[in-house]
Biopython code that builds the backbone (N, CA, C, O; Angstrom):
import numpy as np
from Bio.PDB.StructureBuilder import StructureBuilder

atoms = [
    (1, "UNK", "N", (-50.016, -3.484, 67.190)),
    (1, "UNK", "CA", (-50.287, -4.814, 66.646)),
    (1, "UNK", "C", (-50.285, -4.797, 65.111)),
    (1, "UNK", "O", (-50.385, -3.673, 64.619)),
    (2, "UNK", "N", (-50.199, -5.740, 64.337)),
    (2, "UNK", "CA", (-50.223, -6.085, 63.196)),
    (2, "UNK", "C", (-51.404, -5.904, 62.795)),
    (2, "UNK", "O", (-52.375, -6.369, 63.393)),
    (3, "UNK", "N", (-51.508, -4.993, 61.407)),
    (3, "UNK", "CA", (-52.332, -4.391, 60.740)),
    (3, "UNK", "C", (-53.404, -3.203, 61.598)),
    (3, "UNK", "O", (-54.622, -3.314, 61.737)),
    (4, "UNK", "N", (-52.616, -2.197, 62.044)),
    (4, "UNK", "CA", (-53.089, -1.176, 62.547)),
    (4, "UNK", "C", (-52.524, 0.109, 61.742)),
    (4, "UNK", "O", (-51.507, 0.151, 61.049)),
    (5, "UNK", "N", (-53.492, 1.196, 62.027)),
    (5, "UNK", "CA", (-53.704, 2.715, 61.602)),
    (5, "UNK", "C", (-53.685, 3.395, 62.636)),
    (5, "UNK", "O", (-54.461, 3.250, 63.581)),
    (6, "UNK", "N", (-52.638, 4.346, 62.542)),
    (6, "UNK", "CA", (-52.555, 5.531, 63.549)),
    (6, "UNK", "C", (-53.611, 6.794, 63.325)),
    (6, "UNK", "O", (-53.843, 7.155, 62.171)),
    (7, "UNK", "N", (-54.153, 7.362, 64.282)),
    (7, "UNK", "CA", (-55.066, 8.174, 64.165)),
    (7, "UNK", "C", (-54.720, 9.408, 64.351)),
    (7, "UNK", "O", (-54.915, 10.456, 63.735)),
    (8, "UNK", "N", (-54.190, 9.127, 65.273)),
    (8, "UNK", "CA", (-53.363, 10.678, 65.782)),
    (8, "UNK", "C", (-52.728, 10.522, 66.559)),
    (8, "UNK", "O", (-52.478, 9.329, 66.729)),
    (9, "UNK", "N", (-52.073, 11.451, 67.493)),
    (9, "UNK", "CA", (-50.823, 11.622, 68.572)),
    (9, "UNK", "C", (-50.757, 12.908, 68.921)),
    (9, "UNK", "O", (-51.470, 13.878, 68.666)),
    (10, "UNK", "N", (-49.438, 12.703, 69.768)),
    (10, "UNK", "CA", (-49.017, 14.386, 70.788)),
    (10, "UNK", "C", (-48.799, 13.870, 72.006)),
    (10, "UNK", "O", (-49.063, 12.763, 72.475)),
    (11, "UNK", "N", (-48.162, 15.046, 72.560)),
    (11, "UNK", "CA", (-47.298, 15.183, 73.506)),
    (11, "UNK", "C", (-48.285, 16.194, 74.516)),
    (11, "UNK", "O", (-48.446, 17.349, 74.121)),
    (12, "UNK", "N", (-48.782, 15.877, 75.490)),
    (12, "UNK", "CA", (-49.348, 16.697, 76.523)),
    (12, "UNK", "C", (-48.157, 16.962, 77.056)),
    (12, "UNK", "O", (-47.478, 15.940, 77.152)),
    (13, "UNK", "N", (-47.476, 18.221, 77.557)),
    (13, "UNK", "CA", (-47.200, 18.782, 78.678)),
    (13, "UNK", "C", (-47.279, 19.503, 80.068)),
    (13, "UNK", "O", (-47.601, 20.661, 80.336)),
    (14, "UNK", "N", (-46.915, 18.537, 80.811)),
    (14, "UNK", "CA", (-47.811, 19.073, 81.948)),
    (14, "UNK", "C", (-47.184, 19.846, 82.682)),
    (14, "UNK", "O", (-47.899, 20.578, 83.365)),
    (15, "UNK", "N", (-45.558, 20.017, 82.856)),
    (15, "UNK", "CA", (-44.829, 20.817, 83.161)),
    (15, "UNK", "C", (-43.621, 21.048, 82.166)),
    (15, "UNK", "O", (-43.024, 20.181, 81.527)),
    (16, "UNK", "N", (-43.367, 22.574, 82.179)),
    (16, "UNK", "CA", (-42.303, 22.567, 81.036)),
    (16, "UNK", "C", (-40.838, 22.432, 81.570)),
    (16, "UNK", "O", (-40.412, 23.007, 82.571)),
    (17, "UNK", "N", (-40.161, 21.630, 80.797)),
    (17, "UNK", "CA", (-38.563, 21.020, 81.168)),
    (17, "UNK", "C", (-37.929, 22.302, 80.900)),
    (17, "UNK", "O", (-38.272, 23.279, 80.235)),
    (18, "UNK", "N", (-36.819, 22.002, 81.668)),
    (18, "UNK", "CA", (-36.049, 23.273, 82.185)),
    (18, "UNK", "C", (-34.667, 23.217, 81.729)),
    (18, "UNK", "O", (-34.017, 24.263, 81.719)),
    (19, "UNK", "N", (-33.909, 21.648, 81.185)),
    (19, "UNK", "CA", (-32.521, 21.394, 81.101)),
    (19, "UNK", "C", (-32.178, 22.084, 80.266)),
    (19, "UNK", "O", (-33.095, 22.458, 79.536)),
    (20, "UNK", "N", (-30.653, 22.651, 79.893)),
    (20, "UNK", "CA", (-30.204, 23.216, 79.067)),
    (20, "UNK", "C", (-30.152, 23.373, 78.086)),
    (20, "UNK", "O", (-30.065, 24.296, 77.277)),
    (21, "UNK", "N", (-30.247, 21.718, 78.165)),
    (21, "UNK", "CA", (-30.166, 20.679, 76.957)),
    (21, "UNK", "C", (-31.211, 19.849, 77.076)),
    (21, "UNK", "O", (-31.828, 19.705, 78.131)),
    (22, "UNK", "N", (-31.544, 19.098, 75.726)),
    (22, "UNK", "CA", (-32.748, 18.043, 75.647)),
    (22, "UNK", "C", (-34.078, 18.105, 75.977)),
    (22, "UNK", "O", (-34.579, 17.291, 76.753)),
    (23, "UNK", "N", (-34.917, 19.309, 75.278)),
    (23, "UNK", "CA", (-35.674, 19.381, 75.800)),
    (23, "UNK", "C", (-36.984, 19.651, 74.823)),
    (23, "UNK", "O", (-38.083, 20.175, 75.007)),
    (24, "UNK", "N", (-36.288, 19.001, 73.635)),
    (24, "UNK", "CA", (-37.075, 18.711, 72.238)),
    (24, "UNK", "C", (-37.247, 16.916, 72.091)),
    (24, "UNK", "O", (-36.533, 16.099, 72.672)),
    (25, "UNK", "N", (-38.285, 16.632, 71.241)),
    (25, "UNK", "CA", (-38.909, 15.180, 71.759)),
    (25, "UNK", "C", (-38.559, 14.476, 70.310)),
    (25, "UNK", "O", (-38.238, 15.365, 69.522)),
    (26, "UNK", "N", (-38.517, 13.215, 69.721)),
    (26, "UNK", "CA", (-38.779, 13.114, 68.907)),
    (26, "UNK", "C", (-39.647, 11.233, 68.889)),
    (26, "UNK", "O", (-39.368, 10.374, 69.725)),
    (27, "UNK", "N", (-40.539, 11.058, 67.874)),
    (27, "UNK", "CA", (-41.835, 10.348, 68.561)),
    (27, "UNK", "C", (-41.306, 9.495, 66.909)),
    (27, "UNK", "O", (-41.110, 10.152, 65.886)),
    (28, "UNK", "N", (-41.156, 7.975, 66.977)),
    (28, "UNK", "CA", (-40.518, 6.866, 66.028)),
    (28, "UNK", "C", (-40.949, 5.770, 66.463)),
    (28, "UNK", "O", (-41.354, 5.606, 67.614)),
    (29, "UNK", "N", (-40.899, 4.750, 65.427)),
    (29, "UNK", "CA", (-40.601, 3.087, 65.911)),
    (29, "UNK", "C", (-39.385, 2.515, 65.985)),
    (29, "UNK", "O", (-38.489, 2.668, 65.155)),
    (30, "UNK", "N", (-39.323, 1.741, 67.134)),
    (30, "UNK", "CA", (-38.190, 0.985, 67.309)),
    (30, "UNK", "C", (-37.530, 0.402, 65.643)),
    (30, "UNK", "O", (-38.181, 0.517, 64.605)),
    (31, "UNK", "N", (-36.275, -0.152, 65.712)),
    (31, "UNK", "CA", (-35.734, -0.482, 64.350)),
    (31, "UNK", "C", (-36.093, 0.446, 62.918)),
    (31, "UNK", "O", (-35.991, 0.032, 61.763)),
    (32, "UNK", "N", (-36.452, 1.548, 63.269)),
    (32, "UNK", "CA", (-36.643, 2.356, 61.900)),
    (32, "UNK", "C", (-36.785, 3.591, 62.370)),
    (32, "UNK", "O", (-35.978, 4.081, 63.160)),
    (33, "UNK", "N", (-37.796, 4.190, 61.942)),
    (33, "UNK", "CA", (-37.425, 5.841, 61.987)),
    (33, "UNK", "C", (-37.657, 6.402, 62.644)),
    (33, "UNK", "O", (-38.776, 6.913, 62.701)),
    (34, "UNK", "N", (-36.130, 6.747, 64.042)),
    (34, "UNK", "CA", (-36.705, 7.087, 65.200)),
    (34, "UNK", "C", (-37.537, 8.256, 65.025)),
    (34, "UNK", "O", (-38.132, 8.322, 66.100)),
    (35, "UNK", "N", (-37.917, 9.185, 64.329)),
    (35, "UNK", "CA", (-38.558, 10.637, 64.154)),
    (35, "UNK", "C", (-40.280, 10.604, 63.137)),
    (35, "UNK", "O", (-40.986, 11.564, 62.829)),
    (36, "UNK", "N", (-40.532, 8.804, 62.786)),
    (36, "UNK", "CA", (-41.043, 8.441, 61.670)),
    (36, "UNK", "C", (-42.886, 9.546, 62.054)),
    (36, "UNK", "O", (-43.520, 9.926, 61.069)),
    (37, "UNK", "N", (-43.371, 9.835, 63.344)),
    (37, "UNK", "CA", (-44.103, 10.562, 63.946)),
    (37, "UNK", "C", (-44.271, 12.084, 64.062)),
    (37, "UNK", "O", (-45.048, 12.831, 63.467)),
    (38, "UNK", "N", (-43.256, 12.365, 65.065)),
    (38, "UNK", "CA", (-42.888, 13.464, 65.352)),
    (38, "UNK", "C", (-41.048, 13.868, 65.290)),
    (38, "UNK", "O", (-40.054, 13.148, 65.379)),
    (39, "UNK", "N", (-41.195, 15.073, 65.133)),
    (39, "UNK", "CA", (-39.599, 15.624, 64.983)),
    (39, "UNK", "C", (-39.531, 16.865, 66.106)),
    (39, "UNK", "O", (-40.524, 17.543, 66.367)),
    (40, "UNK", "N", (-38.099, 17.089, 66.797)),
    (40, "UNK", "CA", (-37.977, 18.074, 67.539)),
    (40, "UNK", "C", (-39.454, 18.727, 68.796)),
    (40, "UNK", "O", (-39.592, 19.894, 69.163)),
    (41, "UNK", "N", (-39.973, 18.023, 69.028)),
    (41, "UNK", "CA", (-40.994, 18.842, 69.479)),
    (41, "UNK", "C", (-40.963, 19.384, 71.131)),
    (41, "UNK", "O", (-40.589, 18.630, 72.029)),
    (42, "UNK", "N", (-41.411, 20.796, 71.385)),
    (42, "UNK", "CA", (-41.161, 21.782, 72.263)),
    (42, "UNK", "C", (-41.126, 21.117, 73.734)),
    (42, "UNK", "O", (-42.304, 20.784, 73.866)),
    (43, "UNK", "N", (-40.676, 20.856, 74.531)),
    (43, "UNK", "CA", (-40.823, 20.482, 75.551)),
    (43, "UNK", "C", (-41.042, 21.246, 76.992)),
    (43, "UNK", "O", (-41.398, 20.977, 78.140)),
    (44, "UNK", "N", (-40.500, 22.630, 76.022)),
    (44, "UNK", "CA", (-40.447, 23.532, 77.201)),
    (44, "UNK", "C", (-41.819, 23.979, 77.405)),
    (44, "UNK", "O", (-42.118, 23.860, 78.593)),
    (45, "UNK", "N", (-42.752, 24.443, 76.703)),
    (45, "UNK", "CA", (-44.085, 24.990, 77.181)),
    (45, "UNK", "C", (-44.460, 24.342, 78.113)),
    (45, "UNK", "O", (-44.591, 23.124, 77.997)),
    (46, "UNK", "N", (-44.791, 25.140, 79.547)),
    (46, "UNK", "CA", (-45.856, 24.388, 79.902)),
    (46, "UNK", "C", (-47.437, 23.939, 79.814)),
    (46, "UNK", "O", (-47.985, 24.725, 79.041)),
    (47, "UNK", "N", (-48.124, 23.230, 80.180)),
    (47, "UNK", "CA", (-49.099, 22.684, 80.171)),
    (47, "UNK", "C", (-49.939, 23.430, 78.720)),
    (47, "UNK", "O", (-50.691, 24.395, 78.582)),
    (48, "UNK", "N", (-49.296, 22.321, 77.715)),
    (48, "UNK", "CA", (-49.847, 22.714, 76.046)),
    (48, "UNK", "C", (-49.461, 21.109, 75.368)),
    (48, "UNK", "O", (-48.475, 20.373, 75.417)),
    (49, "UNK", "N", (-50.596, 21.054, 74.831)),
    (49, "UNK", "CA", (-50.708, 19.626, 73.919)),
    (49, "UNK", "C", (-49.782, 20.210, 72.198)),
    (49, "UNK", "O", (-49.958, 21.126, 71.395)),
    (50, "UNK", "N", (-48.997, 19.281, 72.305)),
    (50, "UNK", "CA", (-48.456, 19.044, 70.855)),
    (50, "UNK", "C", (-48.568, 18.162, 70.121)),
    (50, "UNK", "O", (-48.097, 17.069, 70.435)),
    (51, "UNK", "N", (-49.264, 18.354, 68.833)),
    (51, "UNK", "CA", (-49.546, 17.233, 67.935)),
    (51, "UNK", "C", (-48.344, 16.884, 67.331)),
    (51, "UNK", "O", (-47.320, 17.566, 67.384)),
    (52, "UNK", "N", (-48.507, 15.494, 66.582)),
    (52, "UNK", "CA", (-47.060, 14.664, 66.195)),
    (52, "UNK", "C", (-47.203, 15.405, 64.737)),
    (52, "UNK", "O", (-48.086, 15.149, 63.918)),
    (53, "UNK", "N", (-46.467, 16.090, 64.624)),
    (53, "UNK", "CA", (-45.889, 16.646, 62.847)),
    (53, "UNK", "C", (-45.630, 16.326, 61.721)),
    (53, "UNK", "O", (-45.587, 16.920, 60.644)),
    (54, "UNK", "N", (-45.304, 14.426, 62.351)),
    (54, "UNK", "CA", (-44.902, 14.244, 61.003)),
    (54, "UNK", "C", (-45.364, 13.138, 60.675)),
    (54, "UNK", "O", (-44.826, 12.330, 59.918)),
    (55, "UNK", "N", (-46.806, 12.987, 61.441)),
    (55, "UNK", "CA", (-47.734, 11.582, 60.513)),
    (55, "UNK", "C", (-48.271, 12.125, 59.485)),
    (55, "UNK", "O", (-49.269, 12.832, 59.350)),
    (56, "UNK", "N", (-47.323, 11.627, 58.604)),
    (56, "UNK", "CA", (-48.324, 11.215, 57.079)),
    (56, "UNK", "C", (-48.851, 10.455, 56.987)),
    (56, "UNK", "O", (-48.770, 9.529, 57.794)),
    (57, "UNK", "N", (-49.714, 10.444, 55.902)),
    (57, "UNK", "CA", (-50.852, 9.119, 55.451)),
    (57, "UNK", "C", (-49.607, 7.898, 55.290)),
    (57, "UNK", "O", (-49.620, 6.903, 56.013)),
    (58, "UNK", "N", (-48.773, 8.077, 54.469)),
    (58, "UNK", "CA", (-47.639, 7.111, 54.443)),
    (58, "UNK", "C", (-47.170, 6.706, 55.603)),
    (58, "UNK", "O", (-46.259, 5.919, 55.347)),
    (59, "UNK", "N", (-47.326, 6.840, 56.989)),
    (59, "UNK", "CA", (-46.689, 6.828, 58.256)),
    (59, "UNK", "C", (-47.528, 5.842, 58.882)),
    (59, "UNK", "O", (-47.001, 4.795, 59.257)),
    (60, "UNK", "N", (-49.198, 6.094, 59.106)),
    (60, "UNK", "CA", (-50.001, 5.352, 59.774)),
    (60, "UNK", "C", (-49.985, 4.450, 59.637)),
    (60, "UNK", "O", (-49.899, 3.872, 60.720)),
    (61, "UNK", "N", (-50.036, 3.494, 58.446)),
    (61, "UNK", "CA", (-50.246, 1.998, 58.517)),
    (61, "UNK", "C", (-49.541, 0.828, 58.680)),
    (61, "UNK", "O", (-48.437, 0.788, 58.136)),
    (62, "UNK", "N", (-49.817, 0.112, 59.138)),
    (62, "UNK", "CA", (-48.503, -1.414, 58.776)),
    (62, "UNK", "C", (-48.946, -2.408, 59.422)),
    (62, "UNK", "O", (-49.495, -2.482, 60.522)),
    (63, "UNK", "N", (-48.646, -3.239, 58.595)),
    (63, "UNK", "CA", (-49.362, -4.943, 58.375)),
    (63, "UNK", "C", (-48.203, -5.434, 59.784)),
    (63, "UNK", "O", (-48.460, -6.415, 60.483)),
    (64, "UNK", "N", (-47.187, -4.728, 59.963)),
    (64, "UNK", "CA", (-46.793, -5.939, 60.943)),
    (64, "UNK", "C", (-46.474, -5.071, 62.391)),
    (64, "UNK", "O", (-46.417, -3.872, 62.115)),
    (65, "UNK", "N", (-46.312, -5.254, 63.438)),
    (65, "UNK", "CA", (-45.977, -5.050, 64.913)),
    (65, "UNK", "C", (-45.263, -3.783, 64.814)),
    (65, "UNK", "O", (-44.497, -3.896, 63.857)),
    (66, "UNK", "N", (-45.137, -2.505, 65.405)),
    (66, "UNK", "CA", (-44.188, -1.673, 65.762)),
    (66, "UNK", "C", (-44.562, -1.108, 67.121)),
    (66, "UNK", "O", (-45.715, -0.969, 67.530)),
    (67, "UNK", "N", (-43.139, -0.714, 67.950)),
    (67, "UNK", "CA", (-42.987, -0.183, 69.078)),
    (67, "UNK", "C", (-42.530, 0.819, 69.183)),
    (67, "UNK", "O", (-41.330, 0.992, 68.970)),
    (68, "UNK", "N", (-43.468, 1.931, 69.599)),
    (68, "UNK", "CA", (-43.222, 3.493, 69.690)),
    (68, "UNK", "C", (-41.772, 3.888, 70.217)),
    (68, "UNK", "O", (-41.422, 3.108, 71.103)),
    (69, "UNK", "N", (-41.178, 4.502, 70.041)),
    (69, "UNK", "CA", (-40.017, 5.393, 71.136)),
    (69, "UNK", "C", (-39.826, 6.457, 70.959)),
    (69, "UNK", "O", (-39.786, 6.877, 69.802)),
    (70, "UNK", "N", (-39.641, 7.267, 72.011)),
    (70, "UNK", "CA", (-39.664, 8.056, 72.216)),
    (70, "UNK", "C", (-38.116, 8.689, 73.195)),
    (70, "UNK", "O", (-37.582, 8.328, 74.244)),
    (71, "UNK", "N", (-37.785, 9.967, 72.004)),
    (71, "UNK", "CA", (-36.182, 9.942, 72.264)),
    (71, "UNK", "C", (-35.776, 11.600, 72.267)),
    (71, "UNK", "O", (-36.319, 12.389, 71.493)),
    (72, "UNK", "N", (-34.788, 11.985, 73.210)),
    (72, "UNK", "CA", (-34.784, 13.344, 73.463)),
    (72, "UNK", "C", (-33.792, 13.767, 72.220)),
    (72, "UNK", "O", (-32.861, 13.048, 71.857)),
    (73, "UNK", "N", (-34.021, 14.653, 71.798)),
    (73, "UNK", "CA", (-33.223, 15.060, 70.409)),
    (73, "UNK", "C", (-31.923, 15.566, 70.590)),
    (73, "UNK", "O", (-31.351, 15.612, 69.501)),
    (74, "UNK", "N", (-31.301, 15.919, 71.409)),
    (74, "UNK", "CA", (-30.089, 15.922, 71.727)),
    (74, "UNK", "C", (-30.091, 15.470, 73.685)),
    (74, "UNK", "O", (-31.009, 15.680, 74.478)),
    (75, "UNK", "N", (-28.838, 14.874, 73.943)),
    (75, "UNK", "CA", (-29.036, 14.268, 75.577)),
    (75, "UNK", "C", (-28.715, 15.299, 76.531)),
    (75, "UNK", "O", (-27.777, 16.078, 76.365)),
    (76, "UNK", "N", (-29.516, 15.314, 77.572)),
    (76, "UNK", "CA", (-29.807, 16.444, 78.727)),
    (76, "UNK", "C", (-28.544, 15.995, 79.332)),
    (76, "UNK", "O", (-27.872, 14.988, 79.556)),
    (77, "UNK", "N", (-28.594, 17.999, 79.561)),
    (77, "UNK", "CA", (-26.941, 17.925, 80.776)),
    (77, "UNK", "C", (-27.102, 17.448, 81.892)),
    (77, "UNK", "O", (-26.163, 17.047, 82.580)),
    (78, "UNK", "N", (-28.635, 17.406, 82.337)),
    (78, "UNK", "CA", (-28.583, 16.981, 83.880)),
    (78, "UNK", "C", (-29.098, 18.351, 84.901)),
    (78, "UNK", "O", (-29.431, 18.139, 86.067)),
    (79, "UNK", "N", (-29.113, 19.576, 84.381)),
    (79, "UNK", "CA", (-29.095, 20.169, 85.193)),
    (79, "UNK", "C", (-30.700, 21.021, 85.513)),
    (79, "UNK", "O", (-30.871, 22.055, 86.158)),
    (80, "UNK", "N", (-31.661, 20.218, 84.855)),
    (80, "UNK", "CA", (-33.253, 20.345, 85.086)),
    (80, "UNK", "C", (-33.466, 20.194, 86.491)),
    (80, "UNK", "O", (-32.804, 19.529, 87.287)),
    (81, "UNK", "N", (-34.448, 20.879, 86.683)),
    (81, "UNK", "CA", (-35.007, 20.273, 88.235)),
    (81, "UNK", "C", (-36.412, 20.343, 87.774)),
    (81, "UNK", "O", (-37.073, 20.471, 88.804)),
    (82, "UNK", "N", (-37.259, 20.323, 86.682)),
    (82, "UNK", "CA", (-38.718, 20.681, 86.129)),
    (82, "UNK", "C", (-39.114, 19.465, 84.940)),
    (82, "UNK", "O", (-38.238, 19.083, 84.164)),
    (83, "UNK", "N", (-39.686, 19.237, 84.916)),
    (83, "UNK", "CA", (-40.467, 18.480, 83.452)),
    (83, "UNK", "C", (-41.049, 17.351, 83.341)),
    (83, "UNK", "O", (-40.423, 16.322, 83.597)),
    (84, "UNK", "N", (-42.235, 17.320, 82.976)),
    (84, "UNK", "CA", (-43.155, 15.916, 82.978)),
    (84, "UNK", "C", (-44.379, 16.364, 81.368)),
    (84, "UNK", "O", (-44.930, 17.421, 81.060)),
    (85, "UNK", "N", (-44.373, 15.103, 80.760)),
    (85, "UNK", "CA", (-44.818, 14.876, 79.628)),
    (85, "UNK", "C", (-45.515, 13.317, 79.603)),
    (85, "UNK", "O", (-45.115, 12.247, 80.061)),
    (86, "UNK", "N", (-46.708, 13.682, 78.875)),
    (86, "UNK", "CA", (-47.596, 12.551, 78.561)),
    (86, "UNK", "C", (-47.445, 12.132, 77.185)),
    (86, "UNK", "O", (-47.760, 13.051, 76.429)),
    (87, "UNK", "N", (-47.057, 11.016, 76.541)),
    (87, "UNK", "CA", (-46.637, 10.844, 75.466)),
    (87, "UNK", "C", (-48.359, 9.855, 74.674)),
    (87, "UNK", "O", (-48.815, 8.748, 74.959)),
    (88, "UNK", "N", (-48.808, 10.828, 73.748)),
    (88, "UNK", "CA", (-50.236, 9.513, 73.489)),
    (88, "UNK", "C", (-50.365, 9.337, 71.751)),
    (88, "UNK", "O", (-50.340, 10.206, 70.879)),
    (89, "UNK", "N", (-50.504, 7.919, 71.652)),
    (89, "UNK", "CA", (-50.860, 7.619, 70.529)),
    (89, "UNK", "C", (-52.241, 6.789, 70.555)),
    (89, "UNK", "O", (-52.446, 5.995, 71.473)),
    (90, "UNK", "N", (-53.412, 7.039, 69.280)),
    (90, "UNK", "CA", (-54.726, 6.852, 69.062)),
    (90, "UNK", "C", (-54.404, 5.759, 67.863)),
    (90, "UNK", "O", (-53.456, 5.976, 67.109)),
    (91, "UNK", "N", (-54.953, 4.968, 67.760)),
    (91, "UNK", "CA", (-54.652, 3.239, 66.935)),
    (91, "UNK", "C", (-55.763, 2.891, 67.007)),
    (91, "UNK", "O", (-56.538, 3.190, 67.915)),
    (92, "UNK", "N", (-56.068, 2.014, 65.788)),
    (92, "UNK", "CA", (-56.943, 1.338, 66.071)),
    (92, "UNK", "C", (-56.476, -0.448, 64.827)),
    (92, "UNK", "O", (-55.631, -0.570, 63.940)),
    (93, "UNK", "N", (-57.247, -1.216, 65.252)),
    (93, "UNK", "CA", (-56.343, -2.835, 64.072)),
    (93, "UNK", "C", (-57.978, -2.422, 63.487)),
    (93, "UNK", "O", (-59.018, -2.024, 64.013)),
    (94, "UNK", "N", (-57.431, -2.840, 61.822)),
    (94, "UNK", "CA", (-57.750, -3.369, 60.647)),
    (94, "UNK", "C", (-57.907, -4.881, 60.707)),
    (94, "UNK", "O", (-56.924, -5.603, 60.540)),
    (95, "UNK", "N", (-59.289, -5.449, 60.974)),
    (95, "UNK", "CA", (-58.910, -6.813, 60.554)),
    (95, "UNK", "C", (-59.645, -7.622, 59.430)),
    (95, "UNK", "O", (-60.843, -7.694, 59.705)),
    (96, "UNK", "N", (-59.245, -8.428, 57.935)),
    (96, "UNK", "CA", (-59.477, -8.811, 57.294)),
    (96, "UNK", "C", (-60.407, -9.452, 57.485)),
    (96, "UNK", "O", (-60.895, -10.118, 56.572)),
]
sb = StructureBuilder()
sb.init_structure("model")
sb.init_model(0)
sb.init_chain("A")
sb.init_seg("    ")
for serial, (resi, resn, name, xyz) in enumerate(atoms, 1):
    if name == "N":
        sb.init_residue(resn, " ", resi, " ")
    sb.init_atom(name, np.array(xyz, "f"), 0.0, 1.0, " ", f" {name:<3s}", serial, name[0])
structure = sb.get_structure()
């Protein structure tokens, strides 16, 4: 929502992905920087929390609406049969 602060984030893994390919995360807002959160992050460990890397103080705030996404850093061949991930962000609104 408009005029919120990010607190923190990460990636719980609850099972580690297996594909050949795609198996690094990267954590953004829609229309801007898909990576503006997190960059590359491990997908393969299993069951290990990863914090988002790349909230800066410059990152957390903003007066208007953004929508998380969350995007595999290069696209899976397909040939996984393993992987599940909890994607969490901590927010809270600022209100005047």
């Amino acid at each position: 929502p408009p005029g919120h602060i990010v607190l923190r984030g990460g990636v719980f893994v609850v099972t580690g992905f297996n594909d050949t390919n795609g198996d690094d995360l990267d954590v953004g807002v829609e229309g801007g920087d898909d990576d503006l959160f997190a960059s590359g992050l491990d997908l393969n460990t299993g069951t290990a929390t990863v914090a988002f890397d790349d909230l800066a103080d410059a990152n957390r705030r903003s007066t208007s609406a953004r929508t998380v996404t969350c995007n595999l850093t290069t696209a899976a061949s397909g040939n996984g049969s393993a992987g599940e991930a909890i994607v969490y962000l901590e927010y809270m609104v600022i209100r005047d």
